[in-house]
N, C-alpha and C positions, 0 to 999 in steps of 0.2 A: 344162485343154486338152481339145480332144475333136474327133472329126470322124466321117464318116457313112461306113460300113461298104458296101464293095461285093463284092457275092457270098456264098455262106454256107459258109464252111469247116467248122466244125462244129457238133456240136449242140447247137440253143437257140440259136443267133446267128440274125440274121434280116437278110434284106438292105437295105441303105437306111436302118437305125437307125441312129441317133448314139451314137456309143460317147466315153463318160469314160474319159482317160487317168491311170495315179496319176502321183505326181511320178516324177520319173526322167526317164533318158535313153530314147528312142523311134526307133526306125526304122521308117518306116510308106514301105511300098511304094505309089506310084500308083495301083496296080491293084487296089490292095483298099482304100484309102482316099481320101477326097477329103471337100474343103469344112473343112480341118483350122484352127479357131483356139484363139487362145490368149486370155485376159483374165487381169489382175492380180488378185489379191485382196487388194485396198488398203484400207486405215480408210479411217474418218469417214461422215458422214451420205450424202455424194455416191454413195459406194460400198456402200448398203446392198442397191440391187438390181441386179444385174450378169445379161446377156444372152450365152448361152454357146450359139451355132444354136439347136435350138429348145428349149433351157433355160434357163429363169430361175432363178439362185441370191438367195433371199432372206436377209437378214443381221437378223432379230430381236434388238435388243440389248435391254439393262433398263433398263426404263422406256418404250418400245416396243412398239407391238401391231401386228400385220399383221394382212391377207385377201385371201381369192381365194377365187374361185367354180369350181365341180367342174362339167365341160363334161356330162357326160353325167347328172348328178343334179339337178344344180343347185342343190344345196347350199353353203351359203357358210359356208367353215372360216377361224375363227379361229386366225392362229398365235399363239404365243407365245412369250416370249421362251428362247432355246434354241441347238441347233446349227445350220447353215444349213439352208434348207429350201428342194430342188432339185424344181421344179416343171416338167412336159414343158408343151406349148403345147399336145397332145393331148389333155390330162386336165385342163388348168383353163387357163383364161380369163386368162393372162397377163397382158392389156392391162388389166384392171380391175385385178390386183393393188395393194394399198396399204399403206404403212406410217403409223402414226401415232405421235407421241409423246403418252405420258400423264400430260403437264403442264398438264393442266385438269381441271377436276372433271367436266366434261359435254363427252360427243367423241361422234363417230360414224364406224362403220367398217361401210361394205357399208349389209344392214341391221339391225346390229345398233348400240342405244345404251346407250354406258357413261357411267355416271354415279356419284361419290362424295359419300355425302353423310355430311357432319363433325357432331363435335359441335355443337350452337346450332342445326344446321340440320336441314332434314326435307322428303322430296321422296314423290311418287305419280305415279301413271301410270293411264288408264282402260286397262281390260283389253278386247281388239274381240273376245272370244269372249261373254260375257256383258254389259260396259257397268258393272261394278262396279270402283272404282276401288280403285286397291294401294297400303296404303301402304308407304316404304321406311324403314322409322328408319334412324338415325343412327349409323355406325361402321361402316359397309361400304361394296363397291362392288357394284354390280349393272351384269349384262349382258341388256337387253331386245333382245327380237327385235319388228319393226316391223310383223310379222305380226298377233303376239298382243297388244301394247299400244300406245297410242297418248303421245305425245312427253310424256318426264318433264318435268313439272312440278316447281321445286325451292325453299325458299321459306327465307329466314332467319327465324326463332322471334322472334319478337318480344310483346309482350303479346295484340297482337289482328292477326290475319291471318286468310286464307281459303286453303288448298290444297283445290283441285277440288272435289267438293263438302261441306267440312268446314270447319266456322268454329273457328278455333283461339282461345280465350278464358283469360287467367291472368288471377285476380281478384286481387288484393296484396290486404293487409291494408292500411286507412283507402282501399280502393274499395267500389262498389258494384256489381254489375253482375245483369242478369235477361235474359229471354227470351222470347218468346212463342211458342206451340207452335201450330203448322199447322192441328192437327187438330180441336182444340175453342177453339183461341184465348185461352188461358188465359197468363197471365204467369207465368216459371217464376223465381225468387230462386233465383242463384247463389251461395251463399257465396264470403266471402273463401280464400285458401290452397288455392286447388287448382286446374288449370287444366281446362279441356272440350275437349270435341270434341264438336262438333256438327252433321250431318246437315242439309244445305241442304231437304232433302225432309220435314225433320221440323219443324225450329224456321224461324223467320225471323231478321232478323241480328240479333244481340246487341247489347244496348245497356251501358254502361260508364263510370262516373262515380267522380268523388273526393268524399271526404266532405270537403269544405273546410268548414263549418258546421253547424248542426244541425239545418237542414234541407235534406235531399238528396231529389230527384225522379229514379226512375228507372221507366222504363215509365210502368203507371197507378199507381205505389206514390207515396208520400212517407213518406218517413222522419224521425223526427220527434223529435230527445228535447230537455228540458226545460233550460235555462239558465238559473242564477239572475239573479235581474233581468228575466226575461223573462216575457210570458205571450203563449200560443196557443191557439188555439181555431178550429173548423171547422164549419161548417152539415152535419147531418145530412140526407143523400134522404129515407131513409124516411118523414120526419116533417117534417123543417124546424127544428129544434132546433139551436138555437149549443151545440155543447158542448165547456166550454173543460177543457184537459187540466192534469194538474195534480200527477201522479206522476215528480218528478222521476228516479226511480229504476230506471225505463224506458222503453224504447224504444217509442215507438207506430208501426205500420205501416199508415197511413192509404191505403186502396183508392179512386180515384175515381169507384168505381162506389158508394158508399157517405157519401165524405163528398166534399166542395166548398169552395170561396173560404176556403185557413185561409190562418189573422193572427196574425200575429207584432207585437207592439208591447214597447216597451221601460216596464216597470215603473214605474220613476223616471223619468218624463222629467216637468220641470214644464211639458211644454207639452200642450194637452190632445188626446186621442187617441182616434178611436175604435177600437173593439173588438168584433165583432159588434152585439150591440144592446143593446150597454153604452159606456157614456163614460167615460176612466180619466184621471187627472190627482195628481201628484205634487206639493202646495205644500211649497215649501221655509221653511226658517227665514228670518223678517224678510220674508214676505208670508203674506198670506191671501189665501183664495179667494172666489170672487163667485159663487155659483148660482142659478140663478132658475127656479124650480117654480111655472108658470102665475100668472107674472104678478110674486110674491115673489121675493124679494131674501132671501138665507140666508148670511151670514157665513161661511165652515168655518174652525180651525182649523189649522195646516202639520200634515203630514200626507196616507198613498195612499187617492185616493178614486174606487170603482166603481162608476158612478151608469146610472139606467137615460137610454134615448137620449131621451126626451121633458125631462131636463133640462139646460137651457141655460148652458153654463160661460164666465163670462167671463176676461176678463184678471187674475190676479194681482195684490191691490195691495199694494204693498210699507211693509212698517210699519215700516222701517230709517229712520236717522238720514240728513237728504242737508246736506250742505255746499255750497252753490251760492255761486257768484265772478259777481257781476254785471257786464257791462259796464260800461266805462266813463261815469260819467253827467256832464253839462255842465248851468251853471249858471251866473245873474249872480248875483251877492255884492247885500248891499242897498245896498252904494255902487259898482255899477255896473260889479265885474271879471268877467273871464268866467273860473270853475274849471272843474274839474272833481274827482268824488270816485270809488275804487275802494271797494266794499263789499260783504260777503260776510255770507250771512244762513247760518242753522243751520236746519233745522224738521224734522217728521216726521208721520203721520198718527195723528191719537189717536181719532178716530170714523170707520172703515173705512166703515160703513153712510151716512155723507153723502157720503163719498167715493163710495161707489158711485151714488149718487144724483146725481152734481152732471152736471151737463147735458154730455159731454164726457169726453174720455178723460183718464188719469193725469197723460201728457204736458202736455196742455191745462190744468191744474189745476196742476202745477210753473211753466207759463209765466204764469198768473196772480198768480201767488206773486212770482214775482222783478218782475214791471210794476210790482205796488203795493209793494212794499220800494223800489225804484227809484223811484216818484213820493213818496211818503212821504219818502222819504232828501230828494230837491230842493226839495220845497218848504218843511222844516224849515231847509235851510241857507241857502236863500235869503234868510232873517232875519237872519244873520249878516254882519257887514263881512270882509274878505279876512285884516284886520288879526287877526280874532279867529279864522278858521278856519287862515289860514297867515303867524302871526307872524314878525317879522324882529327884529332885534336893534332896530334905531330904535322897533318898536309896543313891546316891552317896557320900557322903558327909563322911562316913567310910574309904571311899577309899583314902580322902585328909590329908595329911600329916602336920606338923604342917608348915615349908618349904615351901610345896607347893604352888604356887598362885592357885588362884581359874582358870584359863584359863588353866594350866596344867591338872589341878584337871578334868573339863570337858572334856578336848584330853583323856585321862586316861576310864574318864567314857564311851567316845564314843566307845574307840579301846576296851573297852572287849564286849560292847555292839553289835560290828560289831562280833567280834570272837566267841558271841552267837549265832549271827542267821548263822554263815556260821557253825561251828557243827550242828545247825538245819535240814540246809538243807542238808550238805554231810550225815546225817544219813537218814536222810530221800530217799536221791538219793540212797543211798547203799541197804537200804531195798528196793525199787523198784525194783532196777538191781536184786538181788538175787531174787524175786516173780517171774520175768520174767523169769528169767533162770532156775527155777527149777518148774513152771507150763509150760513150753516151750511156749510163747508165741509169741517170734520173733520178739519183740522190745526193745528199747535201750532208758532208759530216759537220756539224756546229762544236764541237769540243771534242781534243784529245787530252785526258789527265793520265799523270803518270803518278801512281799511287807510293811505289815506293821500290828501292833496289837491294839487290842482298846478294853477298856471298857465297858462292855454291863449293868453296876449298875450306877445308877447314884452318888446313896448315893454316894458312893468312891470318884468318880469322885469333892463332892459341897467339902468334909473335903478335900483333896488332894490340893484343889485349897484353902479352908482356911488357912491351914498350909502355905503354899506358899505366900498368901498374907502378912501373921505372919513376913515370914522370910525375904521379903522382905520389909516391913515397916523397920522391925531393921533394915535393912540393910541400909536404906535410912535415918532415924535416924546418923548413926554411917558415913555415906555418907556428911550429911551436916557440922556434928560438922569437919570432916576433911578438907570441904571445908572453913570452916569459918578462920581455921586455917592457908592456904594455901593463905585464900586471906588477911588477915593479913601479912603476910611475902611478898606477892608478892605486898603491899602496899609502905610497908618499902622496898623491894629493888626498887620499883619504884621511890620514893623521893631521896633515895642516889643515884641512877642513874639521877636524874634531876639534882641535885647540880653538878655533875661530869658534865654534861652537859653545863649547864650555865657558870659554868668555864671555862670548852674547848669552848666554843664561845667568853669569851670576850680574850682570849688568843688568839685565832683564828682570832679576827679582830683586834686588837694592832700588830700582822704582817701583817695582809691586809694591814693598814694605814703605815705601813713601805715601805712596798714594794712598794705600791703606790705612793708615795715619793720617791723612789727611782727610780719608771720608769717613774715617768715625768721628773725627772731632765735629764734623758739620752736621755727621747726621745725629750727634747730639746736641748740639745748639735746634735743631731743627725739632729734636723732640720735644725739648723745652717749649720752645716756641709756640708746637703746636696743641702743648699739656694746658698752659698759660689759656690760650684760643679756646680751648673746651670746655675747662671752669668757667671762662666768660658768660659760654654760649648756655651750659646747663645754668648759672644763675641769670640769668635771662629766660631764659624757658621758666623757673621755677616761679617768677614771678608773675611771670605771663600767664602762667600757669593757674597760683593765686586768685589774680585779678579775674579770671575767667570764671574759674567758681564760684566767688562773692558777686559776679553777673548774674552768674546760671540760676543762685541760688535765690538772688531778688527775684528774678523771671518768675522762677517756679512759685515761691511765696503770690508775688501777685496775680499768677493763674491761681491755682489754688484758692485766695481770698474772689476773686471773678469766678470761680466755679462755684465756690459756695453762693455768693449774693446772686446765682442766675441760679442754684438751684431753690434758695428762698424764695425768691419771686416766682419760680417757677411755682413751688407748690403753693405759695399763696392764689397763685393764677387757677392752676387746677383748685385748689378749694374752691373758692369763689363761683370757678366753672360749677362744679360739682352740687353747691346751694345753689346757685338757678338754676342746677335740673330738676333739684330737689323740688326749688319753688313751684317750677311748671308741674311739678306732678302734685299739685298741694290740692287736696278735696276745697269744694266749696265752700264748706262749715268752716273749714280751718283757714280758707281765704279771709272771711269775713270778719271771723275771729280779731285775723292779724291787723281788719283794717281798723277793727275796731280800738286795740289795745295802739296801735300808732296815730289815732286819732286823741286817745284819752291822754299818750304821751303830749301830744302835739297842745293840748289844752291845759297839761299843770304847765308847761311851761312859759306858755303864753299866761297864766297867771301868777306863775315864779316871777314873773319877768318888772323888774324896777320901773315901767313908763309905763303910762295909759293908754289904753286901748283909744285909736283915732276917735272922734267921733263920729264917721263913718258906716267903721265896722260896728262900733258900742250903739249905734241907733239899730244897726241892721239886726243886731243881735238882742235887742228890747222891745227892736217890731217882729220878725219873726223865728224866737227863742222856742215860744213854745209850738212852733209847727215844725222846725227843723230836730231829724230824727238822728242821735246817734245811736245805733243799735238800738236796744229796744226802751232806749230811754229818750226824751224830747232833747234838743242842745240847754235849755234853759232847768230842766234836771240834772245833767250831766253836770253844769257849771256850778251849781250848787250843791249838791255832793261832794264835789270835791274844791268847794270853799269850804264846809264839815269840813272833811277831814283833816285837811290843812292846817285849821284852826286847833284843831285837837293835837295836833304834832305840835304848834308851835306854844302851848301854854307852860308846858314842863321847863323850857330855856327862858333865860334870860337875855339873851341878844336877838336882836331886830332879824328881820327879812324883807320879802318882799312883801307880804299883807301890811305890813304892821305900816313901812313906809305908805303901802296905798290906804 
């Protein structure tokens, strides 16, 4: 909100300026204010520039660009996007104010022009202090002032374009592209893989080609490399010299200030070609060539041949085998029918040099060939009756002997009928051979065949085929009555063969039933025999059987009594072991102990004992009885002790011992 200020209460206020209010609550007296409004400050685009008395509040958002022009300078400020931006109608040019959005690549605001230029693409501008034009690469945005340049120019990249004065040119690799330069006129080669820039004031426009072939024209150039199968060659200025190229292995760069009119002709072509001021012709296998050197005639044979241009090359004559199918030829028979015959001749050229010579082209010399095979063929047949060219069952039928079978009879009629057409044709071939050889034509016919003859009346043709039906009815007549005959006999041997039959079968089963009889009575003896065989063998097994277990079963008993007596011994072995580990581990009290009590053993018995001690021992033991120790008693204590006690055991009995004997 805001309203215009009346009177100057203090200092720095001025009277009659418009005063901004902040937010809040306001009491504004009449007498010091007036003209007081309000506006909203609302979104969206509608509310980007809002009129507040004489302020404009600008609303710069992103993506957005303003301007207004400065009243007293006259300079034009870009805003940018930001806080709002409160403009007096005193200090700038309100009414031109503008916003613009920056959703195009090229805009304009006041005067200045903004322009983005992207990747692929690339823009300029002529600059109006000098005339020399700017360029803009690509990944920025620029802001031109309309003072200092003149309207950006913006251009997509493409292989070949022009931005202001600059010819933009990318050669690829399998292009060609050059140049001619302003200043002395000279053609500039551009290589491939690199793009230009070029200067309208310096070059002219570039010119730009695909090498689709192997020879490429660009500017005054030709570019020229070698192709097998091919040959080229171009007239020299300086001189006037054909000079044909011939280094496969590079590139010739043919100037047209240098050379002229080049020819490309294909190698192998068998047809003939000229070549600067040579004649090239390729004869193939199965023709030879016809050349004619002032006046002569010169055979070549196949084979590439580069002749100079004063010799004259004819047509190719072909020395290959031809097989020609003559039309159909018509004829009367010498008994008056009208044929006709199809007949295919063989031939080929065997003296090239009269062929060359014969008045007329190749063609014209093949249609000579088949007229006289064709009149030759008619007037040989025309000797002949119908009968003998296209026999029927009735013309043969003289030829059949009475003997004869009728399949003989047709062999018979075929082999003369073969031995007709091969006279046909060997006369025929013979007369050709001699036309040729004595009109010198220089061909050789190897075979005339005569494919087949036919009737051109019909009449002939419907009786021909009547008689025929004739002779076939009887014949089928004289057909049946013999079959009926045949099948009469092959009735009757069929019944006598059945009787014979029926016979041999019941003869044939009165020995089945014999035999049969006879092999069950054997093969029950046999079963017998081999029931008897089995009892045998099972009581023999069963005994063997027996005997094996009363084996098995001692075996087992005396393992068993052998397992036991090794396991006795065994553990008496381990005890045994087990008391002398015992022993080793026996304290010394209880060593002493033991030696003591098997020493006191050792001594009743020695006085149990029925003999007297040696004298010896009994001296040893009354000299030193009482110095020898056992345990903690003398031996001569010990001995007498257990002479006590001894005597005390034996008073209670009444039978003797060993004291009483001693």
């Amino acid at each position: 909100a805001g309203g215009y200020r009346i009177g100057q209460e203090t200092e720095g206020a001025r009277d009659q300026e418009f005063v901004l209010f902040s937010q809040g609550r306001h009491v504004l007296p009449e007498s010091k204010f007036y003209g007081v409004s309000i506006v909203k400050l609302a979104g969206g685009e509608a509310n980007n520039i809002l009129k507040l008395g004489p302020l404009t509040i600008m609303y710069v958002r992103e993506g957005w660009l303003g301007g207004v022009s400065h009243r007293k300078t006259g300079v034009y400020h870009v805003l940018y996007p930001g806080p709002p931006y409160i403009l007096h109608e005193q200090e700038y040019d309100v009414s031109e104010a503008e916003l613009r959005p920056r959703n195009e690549d090229k805009f304009t605001i006041g005067p200045y022009e903004f322009v983005t230029v992207k990747d692929g693409e690339i823009a300029g501008a002529y600059r109006k202090s000098d005339g020399k034009f700017t360029i803009l690469p690509p990944g920025g945005s620029y802001q031109l002032h309309e003072k200092e340049f003149e309207a950006v120019i913006k251009k997509r990249r493409t292989v070949e374009f022009q931005l202001g004065p600059y010819y933009y040119l990318t050669v690829q690799n399998g292009y060609e592209a050059g140049v001619y330069r302003k200043k002395d006129g000279l053609f500039v080669r551009l290589p491939p893989g690199k793009t230009y820039q070029l200067n309208v004031d310096d070059f002219e426009q570039p010119e730009h080609v695909k090498r689709h072939s192997h020879i490429t024209r660009v500017g005054p150039l030709t570019l020229l490399t070698l192709h097998d199968g091919k040959l080229s060659g171009a007239y020299r200025h300086s001189d006037g010299v054909f000079v044909e190229f011939t280094d496969a292995t590079r590139e010739y760069v043919l100037h047209e200030k240098f050379y002229h009119n080049l020819i490309t002709v294909d190698r192998n072509s068998p047809i003939k070609q000229d070549f600067g001021p040579y004649k090239v012709i390729t004869i193939r296998e199965g023709y030879v060539g016809v050349f004619e050197v002032e006046g002569k005639i010169d055979i070549k044979q196949p084979g590439y041949y580069k002749v100079e241009s004063n010799v004259n090359i004819g047509d190719s004559l072909p020395v290959k085998m031809f097989q020609d199918i003559l039309p159909e030829l018509h004829f009367r028979t010498k008994d008056g029918v009208q044929m006709g015959v199809k007949v295919t001749i063989t031939w080929h050229t065997t003296d090239p040099m009269q062929v060359a010579r014969f008045a007329g082209s190749f063609n014209d010399l093949a249609q000579l060939i088949k007229e006289r095979a064709g009149d030759a063929m008619i007037r040989l047949c025309k000797m002949y009756n119908r009968g003998d060219l296209l026999p029927t069952a009735q013309d043969v039928e003289h030829l059949r002997s009475p003997d004869m079978s009728e399949r003989d009879a047709a062999a018979l009629a075929d082999e003369q009928y073969r031995m007709l057409q091969k006279t046909l044709s060997d006369a025929c071939q013979e007369e050709l051979v001699t036309i040729s050889a004595t009109s010198r034509l220089g061909v050789t016919v190897e075979k005339v065949q005569i494919e087949r003859f036919l009737l051109m009346n019909e009449t002939i043709l419907e009786e021909l085929e009547k008689i025929t039906m004739a002779q076939l009815s009887a014949k089928r007549t004289k057909v049946e009555g013999e079959y009926q005959i045949a099948k009469a006999q092959a009735e009757k041997l069929s019944r006598e063969k059945r009787a014979e039959a029926d016979a041999s079968v019941q003869l044939k089963e009165a020995e089945a039933a014999a035999e049969v009889r006879r092999t069950e009575v054997a093969t029950e003896s046999e079963s017998r025999r081999t029931q008897a065989t089995t009892d045998n063998e099972i009581e023999k097994a069963k005994n063997d059987t027996a005997v094996k277990i009363a084996k098995d079963k001692m075996i087992q008993e005396a393992e068993a009594k052998a397992q036991a007596i090794a396991a006795i011994t065994d553990a008496e072995y381990q005890r045994k072991i087990k008391e002398a580990e015992a022993a080793s581990r026996m304290p010394p009290q209880e060593f002493e102990l033991r030696k003591l009590q098997m020493q006191v053993e050792m001594l009743k018995q020695i006085g149990h004992a029925a003999w007297k001690y040696p004298d010896v021992y009994t001296g040893f033991l009354e000299q030193f009885g009482d110095k020898l120790r056992l345990g903690p008693m003398s031996a001569s204590e010990s001995l007498a002790k257990m002479v006590n006690s001894q005597g005390a055991a034996e008073q209670p009995g009444t039978g003797g011992g060993p004291g009483k004997s001693k």
